[in-house]
C-alpha positions as CSV (number, residue, x, y, z in Angstrom):
1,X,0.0,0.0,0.0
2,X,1.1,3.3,-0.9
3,X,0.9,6.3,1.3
4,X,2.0,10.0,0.9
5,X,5.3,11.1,1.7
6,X,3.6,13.9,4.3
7,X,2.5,11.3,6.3
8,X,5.8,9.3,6.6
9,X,8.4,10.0,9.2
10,X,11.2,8.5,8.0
11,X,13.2,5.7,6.2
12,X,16.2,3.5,6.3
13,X,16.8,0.1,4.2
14,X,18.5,-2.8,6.2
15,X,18.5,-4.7,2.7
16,X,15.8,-7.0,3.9
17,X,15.4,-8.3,0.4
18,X,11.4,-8.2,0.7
19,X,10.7,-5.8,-2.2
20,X,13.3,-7.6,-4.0
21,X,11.3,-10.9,-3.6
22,X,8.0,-9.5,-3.8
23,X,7.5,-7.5,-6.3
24,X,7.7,-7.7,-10.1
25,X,10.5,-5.1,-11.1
26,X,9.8,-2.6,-14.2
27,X,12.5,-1.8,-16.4
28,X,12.9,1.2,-18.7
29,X,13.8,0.2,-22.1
30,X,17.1,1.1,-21.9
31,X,17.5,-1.1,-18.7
32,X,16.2,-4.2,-20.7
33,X,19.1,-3.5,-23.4
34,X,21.8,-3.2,-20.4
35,X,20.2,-6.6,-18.7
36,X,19.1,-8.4,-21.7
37,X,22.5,-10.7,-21.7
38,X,21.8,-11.6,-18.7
39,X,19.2,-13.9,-19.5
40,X,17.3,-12.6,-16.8
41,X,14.6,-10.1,-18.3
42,X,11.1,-10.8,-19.8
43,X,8.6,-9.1,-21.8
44,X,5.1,-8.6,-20.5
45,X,2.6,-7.4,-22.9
46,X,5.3,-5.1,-23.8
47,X,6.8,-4.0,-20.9
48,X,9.9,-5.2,-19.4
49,X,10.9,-6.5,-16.0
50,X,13.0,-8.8,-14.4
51,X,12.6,-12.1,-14.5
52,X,11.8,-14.2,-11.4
53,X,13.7,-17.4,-10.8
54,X,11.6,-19.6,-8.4
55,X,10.1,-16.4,-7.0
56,X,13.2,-14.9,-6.2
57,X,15.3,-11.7,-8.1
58,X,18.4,-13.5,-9.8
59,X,20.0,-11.1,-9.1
60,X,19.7,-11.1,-5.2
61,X,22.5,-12.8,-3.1
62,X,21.8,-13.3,0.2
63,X,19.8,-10.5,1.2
64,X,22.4,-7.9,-1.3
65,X,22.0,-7.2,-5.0
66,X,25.0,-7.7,-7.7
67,X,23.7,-5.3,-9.2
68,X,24.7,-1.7,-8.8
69,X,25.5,1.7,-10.3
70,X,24.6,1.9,-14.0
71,X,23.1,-1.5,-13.7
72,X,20.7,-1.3,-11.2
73,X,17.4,-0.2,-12.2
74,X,15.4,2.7,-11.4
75,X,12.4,1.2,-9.9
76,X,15.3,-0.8,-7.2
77,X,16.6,2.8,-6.7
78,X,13.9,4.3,-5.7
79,X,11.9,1.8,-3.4
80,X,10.2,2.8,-1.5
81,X,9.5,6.0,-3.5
82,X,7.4,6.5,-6.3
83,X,7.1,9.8,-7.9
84,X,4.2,10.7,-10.0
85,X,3.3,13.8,-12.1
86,X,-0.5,14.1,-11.0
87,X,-1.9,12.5,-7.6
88,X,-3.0,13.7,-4.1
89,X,-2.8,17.1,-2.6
90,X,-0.7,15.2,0.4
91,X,1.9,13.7,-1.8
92,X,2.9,17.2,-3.5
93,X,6.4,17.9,-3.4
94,X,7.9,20.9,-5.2
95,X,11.2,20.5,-7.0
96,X,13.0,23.4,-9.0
97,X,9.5,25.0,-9.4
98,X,8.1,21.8,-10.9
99,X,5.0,19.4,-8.8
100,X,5.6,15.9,-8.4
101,X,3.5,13.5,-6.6
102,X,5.6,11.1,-4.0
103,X,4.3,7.9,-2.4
104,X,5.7,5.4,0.0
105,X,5.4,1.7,-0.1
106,X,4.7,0.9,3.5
107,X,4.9,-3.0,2.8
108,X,8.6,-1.9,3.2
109,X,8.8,-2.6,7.0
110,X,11.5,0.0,7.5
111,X,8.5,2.9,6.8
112,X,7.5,4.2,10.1
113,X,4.9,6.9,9.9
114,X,4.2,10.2,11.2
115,X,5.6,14.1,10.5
116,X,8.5,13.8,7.9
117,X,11.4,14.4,8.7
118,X,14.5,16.8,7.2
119,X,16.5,13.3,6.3
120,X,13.1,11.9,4.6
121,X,12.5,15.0,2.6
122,X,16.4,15.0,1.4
123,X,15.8,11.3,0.3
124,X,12.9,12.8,-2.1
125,X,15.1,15.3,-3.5
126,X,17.4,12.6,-4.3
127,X,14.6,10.0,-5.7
128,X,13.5,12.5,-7.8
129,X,16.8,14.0,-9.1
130,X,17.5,10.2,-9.8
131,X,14.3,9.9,-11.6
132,X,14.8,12.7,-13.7
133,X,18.2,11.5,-14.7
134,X,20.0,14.4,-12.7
135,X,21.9,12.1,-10.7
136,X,23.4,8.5,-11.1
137,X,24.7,8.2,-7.5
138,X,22.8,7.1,-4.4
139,X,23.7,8.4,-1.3
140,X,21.0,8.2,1.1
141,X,18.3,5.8,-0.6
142,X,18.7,2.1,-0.7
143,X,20.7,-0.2,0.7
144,X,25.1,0.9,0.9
145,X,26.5,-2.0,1.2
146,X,27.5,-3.5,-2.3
147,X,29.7,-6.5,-3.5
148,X,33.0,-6.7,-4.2
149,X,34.9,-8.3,-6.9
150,X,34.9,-11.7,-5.1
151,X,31.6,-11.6,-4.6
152,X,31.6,-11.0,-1.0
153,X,29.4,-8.3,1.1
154,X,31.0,-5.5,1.9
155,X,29.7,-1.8,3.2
């Protein structure tokens, strides 16, 4: 269930791997081209998204994700987040004089509710900078830690 951002206190992943699991994971067309030799992307009536492999993200190890930077996809990004151009008065957020529409996934069970907070509202400027393309980095949204080379979790 989605909630607005206004009614959300804060954030924080603890890569729980629940969203990765869960849900079905869009992917922009030129996400599909990056993943596509990967063997591990599907067309659905066409759209594009990861394939599940025995209800699980492929590319999940453990409770981390291989895949990062350029690689990763938006939607993985910005989870919880999901900016919209039209939707409810209460998820209105203004950015560089524009209006976009922010929800919150609270099936995420790091979401606590309540009055936002300064660090949730700089997560939104960063989901939606990285939605807009303005950024590539992540700095505050998702999970830090990463893999390294051999494969082994590191933060």
């Amino acid at each position: 269930m989605e909630v607005p951002w206004r009614k959300v206190h804060s954030w924080y992943c603890t890569a729980c791997g629940r969203c990765c699991n869960e849900y079905l994971v869009p992917l922009r067309a030129y996400e599909y081209l990056r993943l596509k030799w990967t063997g591990f992307v599907e067309e659905r009536f066409g759209k594009f998204y990861i394939k599940k492999i025995n209800g699980k993200c492929p590319f999940q190890v453990g409770r981390l994700c291989m895949l990062q930077g350029e690689l990763k996809p938006i939607a993985c990004k910005l989870y919880p987040f999901k900016i919209r151009r039209k939707g409810d008065e209460k998820a209105e957020f203004e950015y560089k004089g524009e209006r976009f529409y922010v929800y919150v996934d609270v099936f995420c069970p790091n979401v606590v509710l309540g009055k936002p907070s300064e660090s949730l509202k700089r997560m939104i400027v960063e989901a939606i900078q990285i939605h807009l393309g303005e950024r590539k980095d992540i700095e505050s949204i998702t999970c830090r830690k990463a893999f390294n080379v051999k494969n082994k979790a590191i933060t």
